[in-house]
N, C-alpha and C positions, 0 to 999 in steps of 0.2 A: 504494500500500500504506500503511497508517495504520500510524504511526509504534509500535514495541510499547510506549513510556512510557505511550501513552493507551491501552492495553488493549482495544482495537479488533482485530478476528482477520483477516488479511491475507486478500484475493482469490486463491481458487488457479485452475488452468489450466482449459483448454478441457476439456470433455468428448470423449472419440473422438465423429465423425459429429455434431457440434453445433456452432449458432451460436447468438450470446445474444442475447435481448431483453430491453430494459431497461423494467422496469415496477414499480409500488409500487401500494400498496392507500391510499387516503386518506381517515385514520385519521375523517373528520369526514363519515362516510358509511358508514353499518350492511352499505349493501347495495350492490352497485358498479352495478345496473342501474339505479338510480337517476341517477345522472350521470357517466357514463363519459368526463366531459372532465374531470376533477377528477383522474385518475391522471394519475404523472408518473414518471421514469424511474428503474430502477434494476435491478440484472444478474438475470435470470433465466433462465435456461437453456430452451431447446427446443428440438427436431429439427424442425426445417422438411420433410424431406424424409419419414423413415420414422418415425413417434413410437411405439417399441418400449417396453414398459414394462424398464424398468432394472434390473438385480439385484446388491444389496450382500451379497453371502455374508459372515456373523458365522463369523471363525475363528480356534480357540486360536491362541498363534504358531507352535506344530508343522505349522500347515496354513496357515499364510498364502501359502507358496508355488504352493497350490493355485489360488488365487485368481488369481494371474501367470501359469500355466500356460491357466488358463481366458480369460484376456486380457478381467479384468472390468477398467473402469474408474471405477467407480461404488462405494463405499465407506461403510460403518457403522461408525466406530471405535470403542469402548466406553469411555469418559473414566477408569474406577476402570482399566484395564487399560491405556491410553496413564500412567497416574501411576508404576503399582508394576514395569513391566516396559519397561526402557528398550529390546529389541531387535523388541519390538512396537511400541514408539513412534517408534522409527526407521525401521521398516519404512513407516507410513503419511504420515514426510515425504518418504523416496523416491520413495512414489508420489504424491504433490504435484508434486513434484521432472519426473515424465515426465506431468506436467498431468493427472492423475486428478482425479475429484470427490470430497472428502471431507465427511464429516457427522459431527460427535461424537457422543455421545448423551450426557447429564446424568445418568443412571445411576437414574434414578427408581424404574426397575421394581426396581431389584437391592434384597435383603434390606439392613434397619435395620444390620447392621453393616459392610455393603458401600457405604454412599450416601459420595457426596464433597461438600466443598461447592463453589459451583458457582463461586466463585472458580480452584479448581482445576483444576476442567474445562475454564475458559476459558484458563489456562497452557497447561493442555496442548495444547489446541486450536488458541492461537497456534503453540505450537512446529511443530506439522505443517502450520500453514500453514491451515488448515479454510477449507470456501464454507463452510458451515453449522454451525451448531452448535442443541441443541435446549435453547430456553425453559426455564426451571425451571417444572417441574407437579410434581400430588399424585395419584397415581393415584385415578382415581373422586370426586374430589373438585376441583368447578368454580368453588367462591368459593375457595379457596387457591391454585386456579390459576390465576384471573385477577390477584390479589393478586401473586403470586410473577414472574407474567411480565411483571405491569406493574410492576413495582415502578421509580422510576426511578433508582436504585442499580444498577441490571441493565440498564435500557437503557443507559445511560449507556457500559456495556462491550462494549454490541453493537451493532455498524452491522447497520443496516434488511437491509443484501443480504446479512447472514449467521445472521440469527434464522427460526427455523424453531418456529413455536407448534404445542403438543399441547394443543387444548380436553380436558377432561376430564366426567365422570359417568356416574353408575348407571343412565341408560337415552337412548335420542333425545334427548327434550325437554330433559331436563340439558345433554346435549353441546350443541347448538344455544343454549341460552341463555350456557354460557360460552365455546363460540365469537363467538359477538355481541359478549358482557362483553369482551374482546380487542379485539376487530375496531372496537370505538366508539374507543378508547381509544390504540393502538399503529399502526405500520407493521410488516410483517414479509415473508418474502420465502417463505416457503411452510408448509405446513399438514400437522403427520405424526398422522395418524388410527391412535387404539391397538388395539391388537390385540384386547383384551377386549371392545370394541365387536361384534365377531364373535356375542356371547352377551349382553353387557346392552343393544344399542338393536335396539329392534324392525324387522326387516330387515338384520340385521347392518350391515357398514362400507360394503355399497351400497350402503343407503338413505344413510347418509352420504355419498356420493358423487352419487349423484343429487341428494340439497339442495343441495349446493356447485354443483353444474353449472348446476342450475335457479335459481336466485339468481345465477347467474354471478361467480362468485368462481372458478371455473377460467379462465376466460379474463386473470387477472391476478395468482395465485398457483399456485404448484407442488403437487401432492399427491405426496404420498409414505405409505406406507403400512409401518408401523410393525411388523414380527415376523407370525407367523404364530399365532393363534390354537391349531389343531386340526389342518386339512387344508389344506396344502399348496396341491394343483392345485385345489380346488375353488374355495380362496379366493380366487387370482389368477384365475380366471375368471369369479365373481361379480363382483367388483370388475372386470373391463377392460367385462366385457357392461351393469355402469353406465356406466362413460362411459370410452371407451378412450385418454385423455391421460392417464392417473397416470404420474407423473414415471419413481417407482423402489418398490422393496420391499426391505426388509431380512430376512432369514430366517439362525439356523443352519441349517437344516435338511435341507440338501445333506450336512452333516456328522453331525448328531446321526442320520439313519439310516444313513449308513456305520458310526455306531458298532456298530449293533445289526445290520449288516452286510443290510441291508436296500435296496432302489431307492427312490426316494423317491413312487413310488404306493403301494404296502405300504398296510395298513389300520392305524390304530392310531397314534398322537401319541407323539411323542420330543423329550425336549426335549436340547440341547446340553451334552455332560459336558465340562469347562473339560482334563479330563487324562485319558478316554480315550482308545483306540488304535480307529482306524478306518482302514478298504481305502482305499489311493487313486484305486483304479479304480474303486469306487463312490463317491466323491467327484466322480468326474470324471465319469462318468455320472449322477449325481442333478444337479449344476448344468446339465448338457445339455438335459435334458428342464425344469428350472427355467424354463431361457433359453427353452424352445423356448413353454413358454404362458406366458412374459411377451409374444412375440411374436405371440402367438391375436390378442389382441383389436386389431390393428394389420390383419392379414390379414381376417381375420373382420369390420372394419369396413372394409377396400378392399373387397373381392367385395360386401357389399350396397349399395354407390355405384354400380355396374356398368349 
């Protein structure tokens, strides 16, 4: 564990049903098929046995117990909300504490009065102990994000096996150019593709997924998939029927349609209210059916090996 004087974010525990491999991307190589001797080691998580896509349910702290009850292990902590609400932020070192995986998030998306700086982020992130924490980006915008993430004032505070980079832009070709502008440049330990992609790259976030797989940059970073767009099951299905290793997803959305007291097939986009009242039993129900096609493309890619 790096000591917290150097600002280094400590290594947390096993994931359930996972062992780790240790792998890095090397920064002095655009594209990894180009020389696959050239990686060298560092922790990366993967299921050897069943590689089920993972699900980090976003939830107020009136419902984080939902989360314990649904026996998720996998985790999205929101950094402005680990700052101002200490029994949220204590909740997500306990569950460090029984070796969950956690991931901060840098609060980019959240409105100009909501942002933290990321100094902050990274406190809190230590405190719970964080695998990952996410890069400073600009949403839609891929020369501020390659700026921001390489800056080396920011590497400086994050070890390789706990940076998690979000290329950014206005359509495909953007995103892949400032994935690239990244990728010459840094080491990082996995790759969380933003939700908006869903609408501004042509093919939504499986064509992004397809280019990473086809350049083979899945075989030595993690994907993670970043909020939910629109739709829900369609999106986790598009996305596994590109390429069925995505790591995890992060979604309110198990909760934000209990608010409107809805299943989470329902037709129609809800986004997350930070202090509605929503059913628990349709909480408990929408993360079921979440879980059950994070696991499609796991099934769905054993039966056509057959």
């Amino acid at each position: 564990m790096t000591k917290r004087g150097s600002r280094g974010l400590p290594h947390g525990g096993n994931n359930d049903n996972s062992t780790e491999r240790f792998l890095c991307v090397d920064s002095s190589h655009a594209y990894p098929s180009r020389n696959m001797a050239m990686y060298v080691l560092i922790s990366v998580y993967v299921d050897w046995r069943i590689h089920t896509m993972k699900l980090a349910v976003i939830a107020p702290p009136e419902y984080l117990n939902e989360i314990h009850y649904a026996r998720l292990s996998y985790h999205m902590a929101l950094g402005q909300e680990l700052i101002r609400n200490v029994a949220y932020c204590d909740w997500y070192r306990w569950r460090h504490n029984r070796g969950d995986f956690i991931i901060v998030d840098n609060g980019a998306a959240e409105p100009g009065d909501e942002r933290i700086p990321f100094e902050a982020v990274l406190d809190a992130a230590e405190y719970v102990h964080a695998d990952e924490v996410i890069m400073p980006d600009v949403l839609y915008n891929g020369y501020s994000t390659i700026a921001l993430t390489t800056d080396p004032g920011v590497l400086t505070n994050v070890p390789v096996r706990s940076r998690m980079i979000v290329p950014q832009g206005t359509c495909f070709e953007e995103w892949v150019e400032c994935f690239e502008g990244i990728a010459e440049k840094i080491q990082f330990r996995s790759i969380g593709v933003a939700k908006h992609l869903e609408k501004t790259a042509q093919g939504g976030r499986a064509a992004i997924i397809r280019w990473l797989h086809n350049q083979r940059w899945t075989e030595v970073v993690d994907i993670h998939l970043l909020g939910i767009w629109e739709d829900p099951i369609a999106e986790i299905r598009r996305t596994s029927d590109a390429w069925c290793g995505i790591r995890g997803i992060d979604s309110g959305a198990p909760i934000a349609y209990a608010q409107q007291g809805l299943s989470i097939d329902s037709a129609g986009h809800y986004s997350l209210d930070w202090v509605a009242d929503a059913s628990r039993t349709i909480i408990k129900e929408n993360i079921k059916t979440l879980l059950n096609e994070c696991a499609r493309g796991e099934i769905q890619h054993a039966s056509q090996s057959i």
